[in-house]
C-alpha positions in Angstrom: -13.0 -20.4 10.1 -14.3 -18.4 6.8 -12.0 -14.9 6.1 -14.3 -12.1 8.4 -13.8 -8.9 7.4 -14.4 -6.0 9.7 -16.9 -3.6 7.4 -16.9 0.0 7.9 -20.6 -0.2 7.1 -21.8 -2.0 9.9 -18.8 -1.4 12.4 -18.5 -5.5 12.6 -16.5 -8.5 11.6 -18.2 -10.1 8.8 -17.9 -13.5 7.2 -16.5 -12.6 3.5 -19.0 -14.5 0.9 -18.4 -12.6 -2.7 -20.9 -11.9 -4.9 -19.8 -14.5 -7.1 -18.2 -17.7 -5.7 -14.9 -18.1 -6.8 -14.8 -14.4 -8.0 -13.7 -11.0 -5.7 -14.4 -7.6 -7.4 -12.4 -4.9 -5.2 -11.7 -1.1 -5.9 -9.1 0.8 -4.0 -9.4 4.4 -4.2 -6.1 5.6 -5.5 -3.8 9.0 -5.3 -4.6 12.7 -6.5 -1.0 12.8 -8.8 -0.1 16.5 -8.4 3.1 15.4 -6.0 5.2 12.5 -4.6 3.6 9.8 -2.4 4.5 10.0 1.1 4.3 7.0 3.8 0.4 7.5 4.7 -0.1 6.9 0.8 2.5 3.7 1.5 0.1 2.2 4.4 -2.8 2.0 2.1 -0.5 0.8 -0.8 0.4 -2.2 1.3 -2.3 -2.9 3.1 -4.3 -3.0 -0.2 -1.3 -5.3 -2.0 -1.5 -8.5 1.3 -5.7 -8.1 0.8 -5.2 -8.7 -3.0 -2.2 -11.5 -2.6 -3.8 -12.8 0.0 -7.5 -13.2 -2.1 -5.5 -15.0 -4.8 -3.3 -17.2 -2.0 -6.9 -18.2 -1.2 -7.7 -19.1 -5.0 -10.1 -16.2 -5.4 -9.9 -14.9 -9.4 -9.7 -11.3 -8.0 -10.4 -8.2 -10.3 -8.5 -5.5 -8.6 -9.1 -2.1 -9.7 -7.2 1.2 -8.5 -7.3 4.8 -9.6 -5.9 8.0 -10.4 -7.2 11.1 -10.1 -5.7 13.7 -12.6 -7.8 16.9 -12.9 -8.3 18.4 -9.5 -7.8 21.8 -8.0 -4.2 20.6 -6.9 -3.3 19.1 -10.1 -4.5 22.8 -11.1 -2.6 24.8 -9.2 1.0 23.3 -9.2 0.9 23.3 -12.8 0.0 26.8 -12.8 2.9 27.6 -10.3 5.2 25.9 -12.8 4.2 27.2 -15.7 3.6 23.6 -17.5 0.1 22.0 -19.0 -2.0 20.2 -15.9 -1.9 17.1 -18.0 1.7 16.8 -18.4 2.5 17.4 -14.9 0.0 14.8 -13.9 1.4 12.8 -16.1 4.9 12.9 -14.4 3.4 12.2 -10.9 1.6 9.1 -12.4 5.4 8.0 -14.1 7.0 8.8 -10.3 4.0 6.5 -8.8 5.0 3.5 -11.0 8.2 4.2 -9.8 7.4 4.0 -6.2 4.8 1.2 -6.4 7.7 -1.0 -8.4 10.3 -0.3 -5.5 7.3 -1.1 -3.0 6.7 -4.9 -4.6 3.4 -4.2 -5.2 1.6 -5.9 -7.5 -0.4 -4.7 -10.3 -3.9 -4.1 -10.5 -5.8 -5.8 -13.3 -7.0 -2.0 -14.3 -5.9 1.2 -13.2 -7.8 4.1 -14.9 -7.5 7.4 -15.3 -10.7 9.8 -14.4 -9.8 11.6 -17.6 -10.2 8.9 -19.4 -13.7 8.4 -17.8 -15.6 12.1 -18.6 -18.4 10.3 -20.7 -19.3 7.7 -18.1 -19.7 10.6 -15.3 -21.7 12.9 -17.6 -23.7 9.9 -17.9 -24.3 9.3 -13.8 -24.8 13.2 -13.4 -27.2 13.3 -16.1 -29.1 10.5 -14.4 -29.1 12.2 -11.2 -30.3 15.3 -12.4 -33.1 13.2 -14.5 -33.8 11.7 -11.4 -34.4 14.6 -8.9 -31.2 13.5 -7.3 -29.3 16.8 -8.4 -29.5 19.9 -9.9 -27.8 22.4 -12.1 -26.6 25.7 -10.4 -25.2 28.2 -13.2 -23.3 25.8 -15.0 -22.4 24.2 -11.8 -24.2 20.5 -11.0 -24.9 20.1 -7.2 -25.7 16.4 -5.3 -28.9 17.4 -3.3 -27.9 15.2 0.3 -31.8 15.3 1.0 -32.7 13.4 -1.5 -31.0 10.9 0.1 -32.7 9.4 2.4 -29.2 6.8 4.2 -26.7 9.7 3.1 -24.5 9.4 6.2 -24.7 5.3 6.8 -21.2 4.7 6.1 -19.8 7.7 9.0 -22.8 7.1 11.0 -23.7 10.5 11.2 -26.7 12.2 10.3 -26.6 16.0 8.6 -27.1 17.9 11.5 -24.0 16.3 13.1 -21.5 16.3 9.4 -22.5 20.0 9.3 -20.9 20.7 12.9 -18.0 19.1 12.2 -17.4 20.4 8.4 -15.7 23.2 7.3 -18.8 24.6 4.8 -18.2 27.4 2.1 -21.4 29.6 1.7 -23.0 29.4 -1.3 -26.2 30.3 -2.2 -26.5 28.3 -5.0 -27.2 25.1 -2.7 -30.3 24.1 -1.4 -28.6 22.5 1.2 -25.2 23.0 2.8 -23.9 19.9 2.4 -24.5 19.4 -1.0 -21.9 18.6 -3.2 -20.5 19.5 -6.4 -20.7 16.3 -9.2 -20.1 18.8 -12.0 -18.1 22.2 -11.9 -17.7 25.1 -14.6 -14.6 25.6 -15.7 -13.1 28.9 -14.9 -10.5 30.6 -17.4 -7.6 28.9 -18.1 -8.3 25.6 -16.5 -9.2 22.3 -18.4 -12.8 21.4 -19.9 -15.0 19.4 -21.2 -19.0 19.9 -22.7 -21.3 18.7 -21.3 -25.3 19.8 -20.5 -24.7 22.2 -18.3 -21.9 24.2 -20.5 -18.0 23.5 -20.1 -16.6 22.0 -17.2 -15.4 19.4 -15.3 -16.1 16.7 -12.9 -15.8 16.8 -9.1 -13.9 14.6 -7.2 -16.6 12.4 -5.7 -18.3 11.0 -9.2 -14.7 9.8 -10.2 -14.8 6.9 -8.1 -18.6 6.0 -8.4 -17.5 6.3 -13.0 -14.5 4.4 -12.8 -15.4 1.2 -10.0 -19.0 0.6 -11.3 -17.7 0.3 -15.6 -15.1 -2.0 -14.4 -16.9 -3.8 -11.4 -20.5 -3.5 -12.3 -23.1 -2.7 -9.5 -22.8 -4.3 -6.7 -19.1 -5.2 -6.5 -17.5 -6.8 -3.7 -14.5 -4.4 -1.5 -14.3 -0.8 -1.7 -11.3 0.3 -0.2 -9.2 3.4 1.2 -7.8 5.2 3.9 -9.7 6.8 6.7 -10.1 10.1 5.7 -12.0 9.2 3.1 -14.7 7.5 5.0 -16.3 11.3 4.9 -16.9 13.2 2.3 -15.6 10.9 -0.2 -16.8 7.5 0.5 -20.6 9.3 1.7 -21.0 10.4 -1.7 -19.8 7.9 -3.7 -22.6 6.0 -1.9 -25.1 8.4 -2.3 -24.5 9.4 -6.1 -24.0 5.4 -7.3 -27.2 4.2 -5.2 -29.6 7.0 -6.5 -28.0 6.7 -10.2 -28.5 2.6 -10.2 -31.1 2.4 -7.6 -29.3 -0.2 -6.4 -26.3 -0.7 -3.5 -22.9 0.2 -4.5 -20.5 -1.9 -2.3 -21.0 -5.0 0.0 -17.8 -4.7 2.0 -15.8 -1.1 2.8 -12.6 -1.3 4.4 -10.4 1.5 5.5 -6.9 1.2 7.1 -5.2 4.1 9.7 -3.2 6.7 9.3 0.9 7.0 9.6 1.5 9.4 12.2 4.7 11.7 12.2 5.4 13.2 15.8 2.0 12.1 16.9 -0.2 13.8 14.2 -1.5 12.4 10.7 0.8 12.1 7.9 -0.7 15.1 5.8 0.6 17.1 2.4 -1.8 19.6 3.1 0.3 20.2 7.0 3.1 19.8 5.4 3.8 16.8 7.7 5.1 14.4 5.4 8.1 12.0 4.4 8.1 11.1 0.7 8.2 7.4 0.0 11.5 7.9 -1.7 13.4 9.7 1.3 12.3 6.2 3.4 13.6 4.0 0.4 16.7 6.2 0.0 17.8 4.5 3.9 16.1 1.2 4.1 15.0 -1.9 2.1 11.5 -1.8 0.8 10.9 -5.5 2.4 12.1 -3.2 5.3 9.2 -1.0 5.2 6.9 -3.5 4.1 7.5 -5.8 7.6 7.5 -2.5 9.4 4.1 -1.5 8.1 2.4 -5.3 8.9 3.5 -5.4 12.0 0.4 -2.8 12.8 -2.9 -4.3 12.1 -4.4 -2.3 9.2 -6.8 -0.7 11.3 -5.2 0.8 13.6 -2.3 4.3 13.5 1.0 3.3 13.1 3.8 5.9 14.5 6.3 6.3 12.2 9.9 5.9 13.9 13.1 4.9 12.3 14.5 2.6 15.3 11.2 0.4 14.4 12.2 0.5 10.7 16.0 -0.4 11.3 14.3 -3.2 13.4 12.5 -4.7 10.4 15.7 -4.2 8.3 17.2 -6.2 10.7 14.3 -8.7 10.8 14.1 -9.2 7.4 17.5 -9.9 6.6 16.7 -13.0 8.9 14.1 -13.8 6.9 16.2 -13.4 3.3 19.0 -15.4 4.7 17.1 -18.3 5.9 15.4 -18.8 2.6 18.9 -18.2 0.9 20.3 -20.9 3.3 17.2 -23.3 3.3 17.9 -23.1 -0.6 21.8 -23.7 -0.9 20.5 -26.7 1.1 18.0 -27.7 -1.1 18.2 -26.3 -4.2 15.5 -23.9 -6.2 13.5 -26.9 -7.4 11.0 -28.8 -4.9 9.0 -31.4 -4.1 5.7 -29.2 -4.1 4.9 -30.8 -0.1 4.3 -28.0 1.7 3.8 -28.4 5.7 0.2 -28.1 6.5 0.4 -26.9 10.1 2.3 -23.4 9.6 0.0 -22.8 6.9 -2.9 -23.4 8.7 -2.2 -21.3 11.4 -1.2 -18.6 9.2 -4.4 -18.8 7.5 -6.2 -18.3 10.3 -4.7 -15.5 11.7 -5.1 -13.8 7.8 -8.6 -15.0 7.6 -9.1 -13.2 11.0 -9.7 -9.3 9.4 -6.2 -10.0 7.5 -4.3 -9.5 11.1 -0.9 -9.3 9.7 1.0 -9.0 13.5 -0.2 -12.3 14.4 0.3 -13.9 10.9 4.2 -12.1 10.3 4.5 -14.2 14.5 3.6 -17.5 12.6 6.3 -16.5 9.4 9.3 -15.7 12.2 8.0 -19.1 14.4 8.5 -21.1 11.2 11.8 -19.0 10.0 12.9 -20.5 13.2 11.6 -24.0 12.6 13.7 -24.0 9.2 17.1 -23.0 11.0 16.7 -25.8 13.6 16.2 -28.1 10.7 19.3 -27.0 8.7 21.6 -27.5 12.0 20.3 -30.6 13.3 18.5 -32.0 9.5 15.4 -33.2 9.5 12.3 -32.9 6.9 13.4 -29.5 5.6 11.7 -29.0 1.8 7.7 -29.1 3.1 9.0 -26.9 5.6 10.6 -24.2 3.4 7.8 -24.2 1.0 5.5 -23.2 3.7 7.6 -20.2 4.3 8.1 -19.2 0.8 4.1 -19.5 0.8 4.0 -17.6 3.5 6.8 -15.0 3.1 5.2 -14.4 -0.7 1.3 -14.0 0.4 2.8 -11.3 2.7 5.2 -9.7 -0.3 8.4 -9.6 2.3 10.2 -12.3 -0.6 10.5 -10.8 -4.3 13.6 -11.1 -5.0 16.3 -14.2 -5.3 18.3 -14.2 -1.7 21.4 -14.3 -2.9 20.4 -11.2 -4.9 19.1 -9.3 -2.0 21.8 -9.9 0.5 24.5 -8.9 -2.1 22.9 -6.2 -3.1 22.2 -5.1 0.9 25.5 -5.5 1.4 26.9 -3.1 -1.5 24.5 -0.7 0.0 25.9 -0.9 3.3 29.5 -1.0 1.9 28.8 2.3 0.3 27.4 4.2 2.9 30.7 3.5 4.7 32.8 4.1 1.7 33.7 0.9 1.5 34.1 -1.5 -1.6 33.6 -5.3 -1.4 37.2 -5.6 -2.9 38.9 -3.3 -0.2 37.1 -5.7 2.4 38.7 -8.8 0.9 42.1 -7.1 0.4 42.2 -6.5 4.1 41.4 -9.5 5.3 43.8 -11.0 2.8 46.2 -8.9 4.5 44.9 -10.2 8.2 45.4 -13.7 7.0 48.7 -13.3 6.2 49.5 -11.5 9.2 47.6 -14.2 11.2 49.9 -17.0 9.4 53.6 -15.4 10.4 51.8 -14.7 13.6 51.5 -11.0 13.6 48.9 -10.7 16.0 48.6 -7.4 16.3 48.8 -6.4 13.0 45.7 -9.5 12.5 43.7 -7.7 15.5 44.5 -4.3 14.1 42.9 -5.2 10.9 39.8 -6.8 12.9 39.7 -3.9 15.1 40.1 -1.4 12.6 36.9 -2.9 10.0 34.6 -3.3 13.3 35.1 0.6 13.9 34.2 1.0 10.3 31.0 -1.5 11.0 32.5 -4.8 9.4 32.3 -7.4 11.7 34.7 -10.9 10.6 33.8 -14.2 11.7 36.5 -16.6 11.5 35.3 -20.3 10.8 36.4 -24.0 10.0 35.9 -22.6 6.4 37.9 -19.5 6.7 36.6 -15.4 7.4 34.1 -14.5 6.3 32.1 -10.9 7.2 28.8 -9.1 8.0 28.2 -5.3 8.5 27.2 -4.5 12.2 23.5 -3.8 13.0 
């Protein structure tokens, strides 16, 4: 079966044939860096990150493209309430998203531009529009007229008479229509500018996007991507503007994932509703996160909850030490055979509208596979390459096992204010007490660094220890 991709455009699952074979072009709209990320921004982070690895795990040369936007009213006014320059504090939201996207795993997109860095190219669509009949200038202002459109609304499915009942719409007089919007906005005192035709100004949020995804993509390019929300106004206009600008279709394929909800209601700065991407990191593994976000299918709300997240700490500690095990067994090097039939069924649940549930039940199905093998023996190396394929298409393995399970366990030491060295001082001190057959002193010991959440294992080989769940 070919990869089918449900398309917000036509409300189906679509076979996925690029515009060029062998070549995907997708743009992800990115974040507005006037504050931290939170978890909602997280969802479309990783959901974006398994579309790209998995296009290149299917051999696609995939030119990924992701934004920022850093002149908006918000980037505005926070640096007004702090007293600094709207470009330097975007700037240190742009440094704190690096940060985040680094812990995250997620890999990097071929470009990432700024919108400031893109003024000419939008003057450049706006003027067209305007040339066009498309838009029009409104004392210094530059105003997308919807009517001109004659498919504004196909992406929402909604016509004007039915956006306008369920918009929140500023009067203005200046409009010839309501639900016009702004591509070009003068630039009141004090805030940042650039010239253009229609005096000093800047852009609007909307022409961004349609600037920065057709220089780097061209028009037509293949996946347009974001969350939800954006699906109206955002992704409307960008349609609108780019069509009537090119006079030809912007994107073939629009994909939007769902929102992280926090006591039942969207994840939202403006509500206030929000938990930063860092507060989550500061408690759990990022693999941790990761799992727990794919094991939701894109599409659909996810509930935040911490039980679900300590869940898919647990679960992926599993995964980390069967690779770790699979290669003390093995060794790093391979063979290259990989098993065909895990990878085939993981395919097809991937090439299925990238349903990552059903293709994270194929990874655990096979990280069980691999431990049978290791305790009876059997044909083990094609079997743990298909889970490093697998565990590595998904993002949940980045770092060397033995690495991440040492480093786990110094986190969990310290949140009991514990050290490594204390732990192997007391059981020092248990095997001692075990060996003149003080066994109370040896079950005191045990006893004592189980309240504390050590657990010890004693085994033909000697203790050893794991923190409880």
């Amino acid at each position: 079966m070919p990869l089918c991709i449900t398309n917000t455009m036509s409300g189906r699952k679509e076979p996925f044939v690029p515009l060029n074979p062998g070549v995907v072009t997708m743009y992800v709209c990115g974040v507005t860096v006037y504050d931290r990320c939170h978890i909602g921004h997280a969802r479309a982070l990783l959901t974006f990150d398994v579309i790209y690895r998995y296009l290149c795990f299917l051999g696609y040369d995939c030119r990924f493209v992701r934004n920022f936007t850093d002149v908006d009213d918000k980037i505005i006014n926070r640096a007004r309430e702090e007293g600094v320059p709207p470009e330097e504090l975007a700037q240190r939201y742009i440094d704190e998203f690096h940060r985040d996207a680094a812990a995250l795993g997620l890999l990097e997109p071929a470009v990432e531009p700024c919108a400031t860095g893109h003024i000419p190219e939008m003057i450049d669509i706006v003027s067209r529009l305007v040339e066009g009949g498309n838009a029009y200038e409104a004392a210094g202002d530059v105003y997308f007229a919807v009517e001109s459109f004659r498919d504004y609304g196909k992406l929402s499915g909604r016509g004007l008479d039915e956006m306008m009942a369920g918009a929140r719409i500023e009067v203005d007089d200046r409009k010839r229509h309501p639900m016009d919007f702004a591509l070009w906005k003068a630039s009141k005192e004090g805030e940042p500018f650039w010239d253009s035709p229609w005096g000093r100004g800047r852009p609007g949020w909307h022409i961004e996007c349609s600037a920065m995804s057709t220089k780097y993509l061209g028009q037509p390019f293949d996946i347009h991507g974001g969350g939800q929300d954006l699906v109206f106004p955002h992704n409307e206009n960008e349609i609108a503007q780019s069509e009537c600008a090119a006079e030809a279709p912007f994107a073939r394929y629009w994909i939007h994932n769902g929102f992280v909800q926090l006591a039942k209601e969207k994840m939202s700065k403006s509500t206030g509703n929000i938990l930063s991407i860092r507060e989550v990191l500061e408690r759990f593994d990022p693999a941790a996160l990761r799992l727990y976000m794919l094991t939701t299918h894109y599409r659909n709300p996810i509930e935040f909850s911490e039980e679900a997240l300590a869940e898919a700490q647990r679960a992926v500690g599993r995964v980390y030490e069967t690779v770790g095990r699979a290669d003390r067994a093995l060794g790093p090097s391979s063979d290259g055979a990989v098993e065909p039939g895990p990878l085939d069924d993981f395919r097809r649940e991937l090439d299925d509208d990238f349903n990552t549930p059903r293709a994270l039940a194929v990874v655990f199905e096979e990280v069980r596979a691999v431990n049978r093998l290791l305790d009876r023996g059997g044909d083990l190396d094609a079997r743990r390459n298909a889970l490093r394929a697998m565990t590595e298409t998904l993002g949940l393995v980045q770092a060397p096992p033995e690495h991440f399970l040492a480093d786990r366990r110094r986190a969990g030491l310290s949140r009991l204010a514990l050290s490594e060295e204390e732990v192997r001082q007391l059981i020092e001190e248990r095997n001692e007490a075990r060996r003149v057959k003080d066994w109370g002193q040896a079950d005191g010991i045990r006893d004592a660094l189980k309240e504390k959440g050590v657990v010890l294992k004693d085994g033909p080989s000697g203790t050893t220890w794991e923190l409880a769940e």
